[in-house]
N, C-alpha and C positions, 0 to 999 in steps of 0.2 A: 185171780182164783178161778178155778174151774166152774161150771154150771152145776150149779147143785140143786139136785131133784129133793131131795128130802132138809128141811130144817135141822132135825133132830137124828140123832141115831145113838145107840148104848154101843159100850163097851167096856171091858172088865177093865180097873182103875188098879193096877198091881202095887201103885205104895199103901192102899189102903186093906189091903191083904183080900185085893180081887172082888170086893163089892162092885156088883154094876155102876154105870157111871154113865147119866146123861149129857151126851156131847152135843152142846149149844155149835153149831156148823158155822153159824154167822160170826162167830169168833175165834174160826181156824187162821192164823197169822203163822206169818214165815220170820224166824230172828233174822238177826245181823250176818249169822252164818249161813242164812237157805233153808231153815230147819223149821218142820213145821210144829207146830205150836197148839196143845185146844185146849179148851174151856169148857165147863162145865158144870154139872151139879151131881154129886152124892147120892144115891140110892139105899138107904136101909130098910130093913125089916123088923128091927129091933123097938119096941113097943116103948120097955122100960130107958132108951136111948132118948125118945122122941121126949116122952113125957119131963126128962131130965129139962128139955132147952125148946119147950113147946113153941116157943114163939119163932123158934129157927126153923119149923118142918111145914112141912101142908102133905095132905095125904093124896096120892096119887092111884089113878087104876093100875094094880100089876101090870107091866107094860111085858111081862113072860106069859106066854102064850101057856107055860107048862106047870104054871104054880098061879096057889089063888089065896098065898099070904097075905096079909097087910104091907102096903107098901108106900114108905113115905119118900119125899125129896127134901134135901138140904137146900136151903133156901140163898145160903154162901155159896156164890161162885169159886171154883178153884179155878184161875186163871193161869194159861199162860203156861200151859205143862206140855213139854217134852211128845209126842207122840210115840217115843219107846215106852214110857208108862204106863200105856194101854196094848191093849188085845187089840185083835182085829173087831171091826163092826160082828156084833155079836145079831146072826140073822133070825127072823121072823119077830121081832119085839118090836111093838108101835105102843105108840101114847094113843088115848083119846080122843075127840076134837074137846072136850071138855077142858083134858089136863092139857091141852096144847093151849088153847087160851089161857087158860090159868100162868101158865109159866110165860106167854108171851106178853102177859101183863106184870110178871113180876119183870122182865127183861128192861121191859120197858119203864116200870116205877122204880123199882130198884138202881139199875144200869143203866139207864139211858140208852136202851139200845133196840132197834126197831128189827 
């Protein structure tokens, strides 16, 4: 795998009708055929979505520079997707050093993955 400067980056998740989509980098894999492959977590905004499956969200800083919605993350991994599924890196959007922790402990309590 290439030298990756950044851990994390979004991109638009088009099976879930284009909601951002936090792409975990440390789990970009190539299949059997060359084809690369990412992981990630779910982005919504949706209030009455969260409250539904409270224990599946943590709330996160908008990581859009251009909105100052409420913004939560799916706390389920969708592993192992296609990279035609996504957009391209969607630019100027960063996490916090806060929700970078946050999720770097979930990576790691959840997934076993450093």
């Amino acid at each position: 795998m290439d030298t990756i400067k950044c851990k994390y980056h979004f991109r638009k998740y088009k099976v879930a009708q284009g909601h951002p989509f936090l792409v975990v980098i440390i789990r970009e894999t190539k299949d059997e055929n060359g084809k690369t492959l990412l992981s990630g977590f779910n982005l919504t905004h949706s209030v009455t979505y969260v409250l539904s499956r409270p224990n599946k969200f943590i709330r996160i800083d908008n990581p859009n520079p251009n909105d100052d919605a409420d913004c939560f993350l799916n706390t389920d991994m969708v592993k192992d997707k296609p990279i035609g599924k996504f957009s391209k890196p969607i630019p100027n959007w960063e996490l916090s050093e806060d929700d970078i922790k946050q999720i770097d402990a979930i990576l790691l309590e959840k997934y076993n993955i450093r």
